[in-house]
C-alpha positions in Angstrom: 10.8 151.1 14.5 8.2 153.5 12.4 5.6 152.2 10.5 3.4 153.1 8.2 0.1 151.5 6.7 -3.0 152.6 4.2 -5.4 150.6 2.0 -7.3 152.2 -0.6 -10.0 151.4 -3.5 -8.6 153.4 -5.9 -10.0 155.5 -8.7 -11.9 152.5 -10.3 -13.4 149.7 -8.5 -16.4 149.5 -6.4 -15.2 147.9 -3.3 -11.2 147.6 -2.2 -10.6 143.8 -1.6 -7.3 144.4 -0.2 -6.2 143.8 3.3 -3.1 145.2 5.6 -1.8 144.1 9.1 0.7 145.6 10.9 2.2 145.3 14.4 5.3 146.1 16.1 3.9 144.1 19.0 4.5 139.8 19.2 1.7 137.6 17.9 2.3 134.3 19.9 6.2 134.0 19.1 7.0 136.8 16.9 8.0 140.1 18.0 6.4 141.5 15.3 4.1 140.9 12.0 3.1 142.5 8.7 1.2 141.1 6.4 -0.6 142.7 2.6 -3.3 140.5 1.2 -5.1 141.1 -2.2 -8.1 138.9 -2.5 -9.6 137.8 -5.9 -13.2 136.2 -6.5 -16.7 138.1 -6.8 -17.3 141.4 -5.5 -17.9 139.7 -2.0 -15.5 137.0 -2.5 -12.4 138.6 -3.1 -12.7 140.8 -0.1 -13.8 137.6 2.8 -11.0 135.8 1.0 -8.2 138.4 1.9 -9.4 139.4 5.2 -10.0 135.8 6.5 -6.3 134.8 5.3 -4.7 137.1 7.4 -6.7 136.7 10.4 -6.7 132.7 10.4 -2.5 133.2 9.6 -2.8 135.2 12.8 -4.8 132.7 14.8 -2.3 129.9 13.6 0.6 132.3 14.3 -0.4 133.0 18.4 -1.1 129.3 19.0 2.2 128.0 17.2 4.9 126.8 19.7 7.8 126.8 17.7 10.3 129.5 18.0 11.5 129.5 14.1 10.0 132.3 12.2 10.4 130.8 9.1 8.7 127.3 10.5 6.0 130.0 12.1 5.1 131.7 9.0 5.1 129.3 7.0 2.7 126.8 9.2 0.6 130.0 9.3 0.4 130.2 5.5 -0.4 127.0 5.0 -3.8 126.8 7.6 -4.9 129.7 5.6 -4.7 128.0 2.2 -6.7 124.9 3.8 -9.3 127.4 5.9 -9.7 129.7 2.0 -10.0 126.6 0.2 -12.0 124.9 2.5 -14.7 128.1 2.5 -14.5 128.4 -1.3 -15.5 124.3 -1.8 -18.3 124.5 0.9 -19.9 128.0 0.2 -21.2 128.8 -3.1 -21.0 132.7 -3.2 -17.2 131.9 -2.3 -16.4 129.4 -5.1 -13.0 130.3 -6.6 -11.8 132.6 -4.3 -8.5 133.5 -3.1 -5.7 135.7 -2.3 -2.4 136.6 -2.9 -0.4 137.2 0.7 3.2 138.6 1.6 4.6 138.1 5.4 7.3 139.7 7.0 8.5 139.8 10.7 11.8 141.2 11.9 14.2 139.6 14.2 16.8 141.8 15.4 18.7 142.6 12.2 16.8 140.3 9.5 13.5 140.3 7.9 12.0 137.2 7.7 9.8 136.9 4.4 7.1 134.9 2.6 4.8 135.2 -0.6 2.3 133.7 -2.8 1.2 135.5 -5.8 2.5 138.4 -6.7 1.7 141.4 -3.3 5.6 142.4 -3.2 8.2 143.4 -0.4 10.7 145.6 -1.8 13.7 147.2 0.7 15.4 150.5 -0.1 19.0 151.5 0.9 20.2 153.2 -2.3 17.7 152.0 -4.4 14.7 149.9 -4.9 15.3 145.9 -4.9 12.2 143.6 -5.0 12.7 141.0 -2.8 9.4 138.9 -3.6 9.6 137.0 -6.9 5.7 137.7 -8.5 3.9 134.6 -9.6 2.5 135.7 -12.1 2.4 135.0 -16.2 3.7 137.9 -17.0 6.9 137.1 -14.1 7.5 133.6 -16.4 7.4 135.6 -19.7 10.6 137.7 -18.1 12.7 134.7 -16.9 12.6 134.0 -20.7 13.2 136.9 -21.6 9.9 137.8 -23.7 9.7 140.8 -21.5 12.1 143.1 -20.0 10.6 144.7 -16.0 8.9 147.8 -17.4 7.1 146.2 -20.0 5.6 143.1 -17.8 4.2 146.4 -15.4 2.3 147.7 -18.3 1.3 144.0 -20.3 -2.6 143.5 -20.2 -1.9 140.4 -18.8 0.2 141.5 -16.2 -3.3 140.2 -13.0 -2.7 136.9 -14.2 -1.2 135.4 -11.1 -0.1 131.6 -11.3 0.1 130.6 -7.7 -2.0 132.1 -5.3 -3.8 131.2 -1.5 -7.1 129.0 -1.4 -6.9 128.0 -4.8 -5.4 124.6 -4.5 -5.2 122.4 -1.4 -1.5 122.5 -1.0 0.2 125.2 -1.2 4.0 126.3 -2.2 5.4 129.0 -0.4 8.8 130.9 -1.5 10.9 132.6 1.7 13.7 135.2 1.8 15.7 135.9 4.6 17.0 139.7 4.3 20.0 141.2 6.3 18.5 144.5 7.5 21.2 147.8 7.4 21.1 151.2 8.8 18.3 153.5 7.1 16.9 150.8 4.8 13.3 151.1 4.2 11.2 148.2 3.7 7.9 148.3 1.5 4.9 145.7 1.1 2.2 146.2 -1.6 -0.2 145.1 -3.3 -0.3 145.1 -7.4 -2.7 148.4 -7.1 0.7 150.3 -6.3 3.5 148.3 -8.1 1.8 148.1 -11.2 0.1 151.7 -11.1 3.9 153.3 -9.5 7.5 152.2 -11.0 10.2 151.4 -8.9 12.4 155.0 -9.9 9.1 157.0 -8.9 8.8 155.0 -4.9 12.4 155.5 -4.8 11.9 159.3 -5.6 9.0 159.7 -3.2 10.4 157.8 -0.4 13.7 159.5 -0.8 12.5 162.8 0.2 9.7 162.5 2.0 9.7 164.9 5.2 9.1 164.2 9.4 5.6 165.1 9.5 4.4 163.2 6.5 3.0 159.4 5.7 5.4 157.6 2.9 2.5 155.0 2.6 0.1 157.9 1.8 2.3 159.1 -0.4 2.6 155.9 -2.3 -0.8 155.6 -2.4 -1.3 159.2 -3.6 0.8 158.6 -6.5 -0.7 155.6 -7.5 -4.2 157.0 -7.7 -2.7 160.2 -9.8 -1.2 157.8 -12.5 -4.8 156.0 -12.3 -5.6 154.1 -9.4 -6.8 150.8 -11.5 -7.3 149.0 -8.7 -7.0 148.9 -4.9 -4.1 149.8 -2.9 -2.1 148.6 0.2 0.9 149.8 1.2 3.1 149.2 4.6 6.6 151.2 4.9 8.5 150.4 7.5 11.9 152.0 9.0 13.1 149.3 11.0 15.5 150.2 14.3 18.8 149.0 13.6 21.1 149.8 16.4 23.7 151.4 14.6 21.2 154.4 14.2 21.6 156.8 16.9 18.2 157.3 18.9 16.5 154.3 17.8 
């Protein structure tokens, strides 16, 4: 497995309230973890909110006993909605605070995968799929039909997220369970790429990029060339699927 990982402000904010974790080694039950978080709240709030999501979900993660990833994650998830939301109601610079999150681990030949708000995991074989469904207004303005794909990337409303970690005391989480092939990429971000980047152009870079390079950097180039309106995080992963000779 090869992975790749950056986070980066961008070309217009002050401080970069996104947050990345990714290792090919087990937390607690998991062979494996990787996780993009984009916090939201003040200029302090936003970042705390992201950071301490991922590393309470990790906590919860290497004391959980069960062996079901799905079970795992999702218990994980949910302590770090109560921990956020908890922090936001008992500290005042942290009021309204929270975070959007996307979770993967890989089990042999399937990804294991979990979102709130609208921080993406796409795969690529042939071409770009989004696996993650955004929650987002501008996500329920395409289901009907006001906007077509292209147009929600580009609609000023398009941070508007509808569901997202520490803002409520329960919270929903959506899963997808993703039969891994031979050469398939998979790639979490943050709204700084997939709304600064279209899916043709990440299918173009990562489609050519060579031994010696980053595809994450790469990404995150890109996405500061067309703008960089906010901050960036970006994990690509190959994963080792045993049909691939030298795995």
């Amino acid at each position: 497995m090869k992975i790749f990982s950056v986070t980066d402000v961008g070309k217009i904010r002050q401080a970069n309230q996104d947050y990345i974790y990714a290792s090919e080694q087990p937390i607690g039950n998991l062979p494996n973890i990787f996780v993009v978080a984009d916090g939201m709240g003040g200029h302090k709030a936003g970042g705390f909110a992201s950071s301490y999501a991922v590393q309470v979900l990790l906590e919860s993660i290497r004391r959980d006993n069960n062996f079901n990833p799905v079970k795992i994650i999702r218990r994980g998830i949910q302590t770090a909605n109560a921990q956020v939301f908890k922090k936001a109601g008992t500290d005042e610079e942290m009021a309204g605070m929270g975070t959007t999150i996307v979770v993967a681990t890989i089990v042999g030949h399937y990804a294991y995968v979990a979102n709130v708000g609208d921080s993406r995991m796409y795969i690529m074989n042939q071409k770009m799929e989004q696996v993650t469904k955004d929650h987002s207004l501008v996500q329920e303005m395409i289901k009907v039909g006001e906007l077509n794909k292209e147009e929600a990337r580009i609609h000023p409303d398009k941070n508007i997220i509808t569901r997202a970690l520490g803002a409520k005391v329960d919270i929903e989480v959506d899963f997808f369970e993703v039969k891994l092939e031979p050469d398939m990429k998979i790639i979490m971000c943050s709204d700084g790429l997939s709304n600064m980047v279209s899916d043709d152009e990440m299918q173009e870079l990562l489609g050519r990029y060579g031994p010696e390079e980053n595809p994450a950097q790469l990404l995150k180039d890109k996405a500061n060339e067309n703008g960089g309106k906010d901050n960036i995080a970006v994990i690509v992963i190959e994963p080792c699927i045993k049909e691939v000779r030298g795995c």
